[in-house]
C-alpha positions in Angstrom: 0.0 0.0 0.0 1.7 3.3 -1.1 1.9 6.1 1.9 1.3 9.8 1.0 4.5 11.7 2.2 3.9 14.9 4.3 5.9 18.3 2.6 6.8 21.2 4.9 6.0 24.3 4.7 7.7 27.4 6.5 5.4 29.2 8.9 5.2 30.8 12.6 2.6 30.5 14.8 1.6 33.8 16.4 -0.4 35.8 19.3 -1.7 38.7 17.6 -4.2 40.5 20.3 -6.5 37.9 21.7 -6.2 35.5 18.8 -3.8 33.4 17.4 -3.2 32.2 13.7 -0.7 30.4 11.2 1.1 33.7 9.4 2.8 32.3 6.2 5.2 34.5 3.4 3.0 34.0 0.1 6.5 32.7 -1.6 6.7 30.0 0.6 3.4 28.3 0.1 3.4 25.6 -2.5 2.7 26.9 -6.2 -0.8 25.9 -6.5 -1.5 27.5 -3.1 0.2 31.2 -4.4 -3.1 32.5 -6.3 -6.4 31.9 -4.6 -9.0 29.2 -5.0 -9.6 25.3 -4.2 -5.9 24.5 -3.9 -5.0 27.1 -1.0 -8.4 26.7 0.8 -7.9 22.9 1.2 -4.1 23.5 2.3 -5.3 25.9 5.1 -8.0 23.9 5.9 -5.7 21.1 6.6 -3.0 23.3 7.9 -5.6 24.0 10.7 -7.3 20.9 11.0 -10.9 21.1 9.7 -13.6 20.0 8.7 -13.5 18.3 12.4 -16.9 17.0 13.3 -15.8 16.6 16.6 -15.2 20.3 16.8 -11.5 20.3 18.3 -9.2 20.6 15.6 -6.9 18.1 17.1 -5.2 17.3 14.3 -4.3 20.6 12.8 -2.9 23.9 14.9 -6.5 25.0 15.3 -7.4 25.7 18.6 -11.2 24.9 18.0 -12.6 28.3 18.5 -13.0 31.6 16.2 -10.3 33.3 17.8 -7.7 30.4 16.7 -9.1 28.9 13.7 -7.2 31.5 12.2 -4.3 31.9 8.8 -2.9 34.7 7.6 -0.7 35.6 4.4 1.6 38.2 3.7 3.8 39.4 0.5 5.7 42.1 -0.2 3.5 44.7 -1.6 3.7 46.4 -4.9 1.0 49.4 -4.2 2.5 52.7 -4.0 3.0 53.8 -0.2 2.7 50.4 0.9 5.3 47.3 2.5 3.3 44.7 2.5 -0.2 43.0 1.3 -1.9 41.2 4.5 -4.7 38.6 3.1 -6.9 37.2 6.5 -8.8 33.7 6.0 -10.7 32.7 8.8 -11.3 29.2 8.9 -14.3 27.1 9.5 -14.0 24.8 12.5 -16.9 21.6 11.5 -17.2 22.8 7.6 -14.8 22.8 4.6 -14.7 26.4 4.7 -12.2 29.2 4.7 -13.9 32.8 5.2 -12.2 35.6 3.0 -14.8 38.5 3.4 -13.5 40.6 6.2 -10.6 41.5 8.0 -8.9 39.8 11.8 -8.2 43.3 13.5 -6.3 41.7 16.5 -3.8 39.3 14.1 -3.4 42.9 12.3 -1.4 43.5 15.3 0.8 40.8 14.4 1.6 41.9 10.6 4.3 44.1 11.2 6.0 41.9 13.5 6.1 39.1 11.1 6.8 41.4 8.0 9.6 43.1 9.8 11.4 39.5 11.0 10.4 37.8 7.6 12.2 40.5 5.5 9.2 41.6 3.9 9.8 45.4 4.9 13.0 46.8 3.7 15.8 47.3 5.9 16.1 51.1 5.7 13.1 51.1 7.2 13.6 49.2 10.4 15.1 51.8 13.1 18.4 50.4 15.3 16.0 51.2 18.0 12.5 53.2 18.2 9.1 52.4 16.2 8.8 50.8 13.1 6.3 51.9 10.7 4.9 49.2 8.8 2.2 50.2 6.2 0.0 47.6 5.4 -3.2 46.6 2.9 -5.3 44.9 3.8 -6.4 43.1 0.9 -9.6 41.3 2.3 -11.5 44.7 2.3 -9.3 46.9 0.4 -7.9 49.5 3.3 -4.9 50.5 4.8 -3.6 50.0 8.0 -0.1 51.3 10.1 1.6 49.5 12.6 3.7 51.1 15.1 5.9 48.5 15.9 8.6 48.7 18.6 12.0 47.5 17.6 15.4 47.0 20.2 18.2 46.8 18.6 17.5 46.2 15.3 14.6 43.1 15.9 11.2 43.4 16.9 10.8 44.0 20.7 8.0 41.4 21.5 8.0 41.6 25.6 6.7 44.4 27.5 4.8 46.0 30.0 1.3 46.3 27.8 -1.6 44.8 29.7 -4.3 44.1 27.3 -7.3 42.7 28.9 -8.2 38.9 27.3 -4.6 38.2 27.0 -2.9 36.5 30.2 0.7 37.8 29.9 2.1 41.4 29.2 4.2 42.4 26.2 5.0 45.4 24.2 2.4 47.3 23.0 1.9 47.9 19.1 -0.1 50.8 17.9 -3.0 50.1 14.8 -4.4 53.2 12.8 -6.9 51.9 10.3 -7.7 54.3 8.0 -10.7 55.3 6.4 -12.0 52.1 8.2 -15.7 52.1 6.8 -15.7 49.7 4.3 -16.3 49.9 0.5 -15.8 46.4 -0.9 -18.1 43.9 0.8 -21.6 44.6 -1.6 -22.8 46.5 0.8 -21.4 49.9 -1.0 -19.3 52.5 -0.7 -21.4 53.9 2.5 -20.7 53.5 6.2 -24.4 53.4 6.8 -26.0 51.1 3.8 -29.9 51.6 5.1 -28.9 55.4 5.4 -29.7 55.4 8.6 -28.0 55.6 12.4 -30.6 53.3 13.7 -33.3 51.0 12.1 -36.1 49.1 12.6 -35.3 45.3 11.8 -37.4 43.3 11.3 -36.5 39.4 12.7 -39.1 37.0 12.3 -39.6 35.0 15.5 -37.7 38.0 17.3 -39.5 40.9 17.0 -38.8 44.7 15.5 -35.4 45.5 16.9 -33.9 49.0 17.1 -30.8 48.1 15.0 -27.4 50.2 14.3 -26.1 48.4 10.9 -22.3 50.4 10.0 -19.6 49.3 7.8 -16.4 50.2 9.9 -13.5 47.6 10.2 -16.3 45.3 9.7 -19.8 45.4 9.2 -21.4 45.0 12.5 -25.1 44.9 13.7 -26.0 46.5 17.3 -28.6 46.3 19.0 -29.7 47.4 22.6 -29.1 44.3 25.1 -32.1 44.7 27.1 -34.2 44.3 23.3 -33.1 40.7 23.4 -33.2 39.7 26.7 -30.0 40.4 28.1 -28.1 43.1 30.3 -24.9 43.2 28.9 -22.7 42.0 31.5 -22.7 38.2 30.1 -20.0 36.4 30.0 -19.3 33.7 27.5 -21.4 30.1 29.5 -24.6 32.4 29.4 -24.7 32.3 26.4 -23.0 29.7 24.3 -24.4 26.8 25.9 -27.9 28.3 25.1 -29.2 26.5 21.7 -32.0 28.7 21.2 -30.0 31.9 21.9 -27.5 31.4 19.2 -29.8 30.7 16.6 -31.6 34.1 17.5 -28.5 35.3 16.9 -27.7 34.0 13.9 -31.4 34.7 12.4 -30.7 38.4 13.6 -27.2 38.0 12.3 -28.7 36.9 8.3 -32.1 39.4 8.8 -28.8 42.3 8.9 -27.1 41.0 6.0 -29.9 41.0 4.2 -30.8 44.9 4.9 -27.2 45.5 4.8 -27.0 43.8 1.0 -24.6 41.9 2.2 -26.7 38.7 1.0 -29.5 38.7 -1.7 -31.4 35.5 0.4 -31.5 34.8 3.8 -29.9 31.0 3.0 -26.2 32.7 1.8 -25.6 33.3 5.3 -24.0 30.5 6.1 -21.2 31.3 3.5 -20.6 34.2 5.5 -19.8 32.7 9.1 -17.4 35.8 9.4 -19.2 38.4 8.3 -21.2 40.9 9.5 -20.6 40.4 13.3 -23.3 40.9 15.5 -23.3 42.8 18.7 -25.6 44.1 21.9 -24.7 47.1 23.8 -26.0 48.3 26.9 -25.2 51.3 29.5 -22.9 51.3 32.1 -22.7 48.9 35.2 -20.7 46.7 37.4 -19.9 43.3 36.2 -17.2 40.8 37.7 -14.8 39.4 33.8 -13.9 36.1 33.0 -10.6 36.4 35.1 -12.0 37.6 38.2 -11.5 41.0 37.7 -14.2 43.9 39.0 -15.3 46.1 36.3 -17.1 49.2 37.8 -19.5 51.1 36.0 -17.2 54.1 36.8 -14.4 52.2 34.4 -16.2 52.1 31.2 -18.4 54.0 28.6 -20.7 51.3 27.7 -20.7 47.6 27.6 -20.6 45.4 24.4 -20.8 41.8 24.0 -20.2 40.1 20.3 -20.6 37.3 18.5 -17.8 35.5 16.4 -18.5 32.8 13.8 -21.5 31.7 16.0 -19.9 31.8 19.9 -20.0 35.1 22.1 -16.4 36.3 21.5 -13.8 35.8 25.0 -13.3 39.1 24.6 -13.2 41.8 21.2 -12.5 41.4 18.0 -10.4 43.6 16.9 -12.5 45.1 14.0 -15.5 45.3 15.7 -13.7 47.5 18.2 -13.1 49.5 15.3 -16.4 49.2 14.7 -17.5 50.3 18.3 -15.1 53.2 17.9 -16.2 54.9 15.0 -20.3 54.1 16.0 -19.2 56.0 19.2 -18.1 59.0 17.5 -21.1 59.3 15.7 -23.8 60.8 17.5 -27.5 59.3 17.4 -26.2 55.3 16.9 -26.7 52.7 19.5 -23.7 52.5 20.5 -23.4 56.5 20.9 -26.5 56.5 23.0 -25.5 53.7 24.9 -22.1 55.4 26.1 -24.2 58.5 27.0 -24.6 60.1 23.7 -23.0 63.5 22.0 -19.6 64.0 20.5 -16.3 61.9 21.3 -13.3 61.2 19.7 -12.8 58.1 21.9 -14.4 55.5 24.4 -14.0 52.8 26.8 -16.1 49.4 27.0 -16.4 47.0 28.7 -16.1 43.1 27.1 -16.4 39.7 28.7 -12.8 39.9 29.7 -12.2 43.2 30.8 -12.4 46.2 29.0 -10.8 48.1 26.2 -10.0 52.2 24.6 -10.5 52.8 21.0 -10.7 56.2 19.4 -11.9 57.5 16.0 -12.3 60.4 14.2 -15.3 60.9 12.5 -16.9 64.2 10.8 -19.7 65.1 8.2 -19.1 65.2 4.4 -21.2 66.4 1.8 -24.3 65.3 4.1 -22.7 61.9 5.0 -20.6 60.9 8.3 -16.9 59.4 7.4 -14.1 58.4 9.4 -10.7 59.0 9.1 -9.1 56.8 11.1 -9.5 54.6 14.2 -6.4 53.7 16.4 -6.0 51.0 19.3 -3.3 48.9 20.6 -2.6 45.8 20.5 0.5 43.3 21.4 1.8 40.7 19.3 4.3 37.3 20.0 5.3 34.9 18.1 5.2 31.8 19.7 6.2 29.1 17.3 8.5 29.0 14.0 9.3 26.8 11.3 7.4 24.6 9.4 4.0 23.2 9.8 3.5 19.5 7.7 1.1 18.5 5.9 -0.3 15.3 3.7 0.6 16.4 0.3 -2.5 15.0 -1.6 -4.0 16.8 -4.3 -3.9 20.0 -2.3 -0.5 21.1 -3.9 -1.3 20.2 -7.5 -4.5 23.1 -8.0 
């Protein structure tokens, strides 16, 4: 009986926020694998270990939840201004799946990082010591976004005294700007509101008419007011995902948005869209005790938000839908903006399963319409393994 051999391939395993994913160098991926389409999906999918009906992703570097079923791949870029392309797939965990629709915010911490230490960004632009800009497109949704990454001596400085709420260990802090976050290439438009409206009346059957904040920024998110749906917006993550019934009325709300958003032209395309649009709840204020242990007052945040990730409520916040929560923030008259007291800001602090988190945004009127510049948080990024993952060399590496 003839064996299929297993090929290496050259990759690092990193923390980028609170996620983790499998970074590769386009170059180094096998041929068929370079251009997108069957080839590459079924390499990552293996890379990561799914379609796993049993929902672990043992045998793959998965970690069998949204915030670890995670690959990203980076090339030298040849747009003007620019070092490097950064292409996000999120992988499906129990389907044969790989998600290219929207960006990972929190592994965008960990672009620069890897750029910088895989020679991607050239070398008269790496300080001896100080901050490394690294500009980066994002080529999922067609926007830019700077890294400010740290470098000692040459190398990227990866340990530090950043605290980052989710995240267990300290390390150095690396500063995103995404700019012009509201997104243009996703269907849905060039507009950061596609109803044209700060707040809408959605319609869910089974659900009710929910008051409903719909905004492409970072990623197209859908919020709605916590108490609407039952909930008060201090959950943490066993209220909810054990709770059959609560994540399908999630996910019904979740494909009801796309719809109005025109993300989707029929409710059953939804579930080729496990990464996009997020969905979120929002609520005022109060006191709540995080997944570590840790007291949040009501006096240390703006608002609360819980959100949901590829069908779970998220550990913590991804980081696009913070950019999301950012810019609705600075916009007066959203859900989000009335939930953190309403008027004019330029930033705010809420309050997530595992603690909470700053993002800021500047947004103003144009023409009629509300834009945003740019939204900045921090992250931190590690890299915790390098070399080469191995996989079974099959058809995957023939297209």
């Amino acid at each position: 009986m003839a064996h299929e051999p297993q090929i290496r391939i050259p990759a690092t395993y990193l923390r980028g926020g609170t996620s983790k994913g499998v970074f590769f160098r386009l170059q180094d991926l096998p041929e068929a694998a370079q251009r997108p389409g069957a080839a590459r999906d079924a390499l990552l999918l293996r890379v990561i270990g799914s379609p796993d009906p049993y929902g672990k992703q043992i045998d793959g570097m998965g970690g069998a939840t949204s915030s670890t079923s995670k690959t990203v791949i980076v090339a030298k870029s040849s747009r003007p201004d620019h070092d490097v392309d950064y292409l996000f797939g999120q992988v499906a965990i129990d389907k044969a799946f790989v998600d290219w629709s929207g960006n990972c915010g929190n592994l965008s911490a960990a672009v620069g990082p890897f750029a910088i230490s895989g020679g991607l960004v050239d070398a008269s632009r790496i300080p001896h010591d100080g901050v490394a800009i690294v500009r980066i497109w994002q080529a999922n949704i067609g926007k830019t976004i700077i890294a400010h990454v740290p470098v000692t001596h040459g190398t990227v400085q990866e340990t530090g005294d950043f605290e980052l709420d989710g995240v267990t260990f300290p390390a150095a802090e690396v500063q995103l700007e995404f700019l012009d976050p509201a997104a243009e290439e996703d269907g849905a438009g060039s507009a950061m509101f596609p109803t044209g409206k700060l707040v809408d009346d959605l319609e869910v059957p089974g659900v009710g008419t929910l008051k409903a904040t719909m905004i492409n920024a970072g990623i197209p998110t859908i919020f709605v007011n916590a108490e609407a749906i039952g909930y008060t917006g201090t959950e943490l993550q066993d209220a909810i995902n054990g709770d059959a019934a609560a994540l399908d009325k999630f996910e019904t709300i979740r494909a009801h948005g796309a719809l109005r958003m025109g993300l989707i032209k029929s409710l059953d395309e939804i579930a080729t869209r496990q990464h996009t649009p997020k969905i979120a709840f929002v609520a005022k204020p109060q006191a709540y005790t995080a997944s570590s242990g840790k007291r949040v007052g009501a006096e240390d945040v703006d608002l609360l938000v819980r959100a949901m990730s590829m069908g779970k409520l998220h550990h913590a916040m991804m980081g696009t839908a913070a950019v999301a929560i950012g810019t609705a923030a600075a916009i007066p008259g959203t859900l989000v903006n009335l939930a953190a007291g309403g008027g004019e800001r330029n930033a705010v602090r809420f309050g997530h399963p595992s603690g909470t988190l700053r993002v800021g945004a500047e947004a103003r009127v144009e023409n009629g319409a509300w834009t945003v510049t740019k939204a900045i948080m921090s992250r931190s990024a590690r890299v915790l393994m390098e070399g080469w993952v191995r996989v079974p060399q099959g058809r995957i590496l023939t297209g």
